[in-house]
C-alpha positions, 0 to 999 in steps of 0.5 A: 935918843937925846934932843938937844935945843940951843939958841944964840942971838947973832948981831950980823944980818941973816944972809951973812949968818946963813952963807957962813953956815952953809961953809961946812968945812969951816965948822972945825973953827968954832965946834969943839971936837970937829977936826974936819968937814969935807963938803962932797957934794952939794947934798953930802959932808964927810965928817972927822970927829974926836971926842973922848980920846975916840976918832969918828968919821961917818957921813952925813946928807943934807935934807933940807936947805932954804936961803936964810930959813934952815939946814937940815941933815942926818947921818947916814952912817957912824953916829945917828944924829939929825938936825936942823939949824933955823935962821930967824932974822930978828932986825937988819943987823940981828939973826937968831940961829937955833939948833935942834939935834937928834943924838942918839949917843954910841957906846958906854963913854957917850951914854954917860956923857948925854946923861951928865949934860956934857952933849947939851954943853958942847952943843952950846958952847958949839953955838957960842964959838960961832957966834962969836965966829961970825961977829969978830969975822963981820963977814961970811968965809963964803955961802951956798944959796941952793935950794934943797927940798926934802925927800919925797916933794917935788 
């Protein structure tokens, strides 16, 4: 299992930058290898991934969701992966998102690829792209203000 951390200070408000990435089904426009997120529900995503040659689709649910703090999930079937993405504002026109993922990479070409960093540079450049998604768009595709807690709270 792989931990990877990336930070990327954003120059939009935290509310833009929380709704937009509360729009999964826009993550193909700025995540290298991601060729569709289906939302399925307010708790649930269908992913379609291409890495490598290889097509991967698994499913992933939502654990943790706060207005302008943090999205968490995990996988629940295909690749095991977790995360959560932290929006901490900064100023009123600047947000820092940080992401820290859980991998735990799947066959001999992905153990190979987390052990030369190309995972960590992927998650990176994934971060940059949005970045530069949010700062061009100047605004947010849409946004999800729920409120999800996370198992066994009330």
């Amino acid at each position: 299992m792989s931990t990877i951390t990336e930070s990327v200070d954003v120059h939009v408000p935290v509310s833009r930058v929380y709704n937009q990435w509360t729009q999964f089904e826009s993550f193909p426009a700025f995540m290298d290898g991601v060729e569709n997120v289906r939302q399925l529900d307010d708790t649930h995503t269908h992913w379609v991934t291409r890495v490598g040659g290889a097509t991967r689709e698994f499913d992933a649910t939502i654990t943790e969701q706060h207005p302008d703090e943090r999205v968490a999930w995990r996988s629940i079937n295909g690749p095991t992966h977790a995360g959560v993405i932290t929006f901490h504002r900064i100023d009123d026109a600047t947000t820092r998102v940080t992401a820290q993922m859980d991998i735990d990479p799947d066959g001999f070409a992905e153990e190979a690829a987390d052990k030369l960093g190309v995972i960590d540079r992927k998650v990176k450049g994934d971060m940059r792209r949005f970045k530069a998604f949010i700062e061009e768009r100047g605004a947010e595709t849409g946004g999800w203000r729920g409120d999800i807690d996370p198992p066994g709270t009330l």
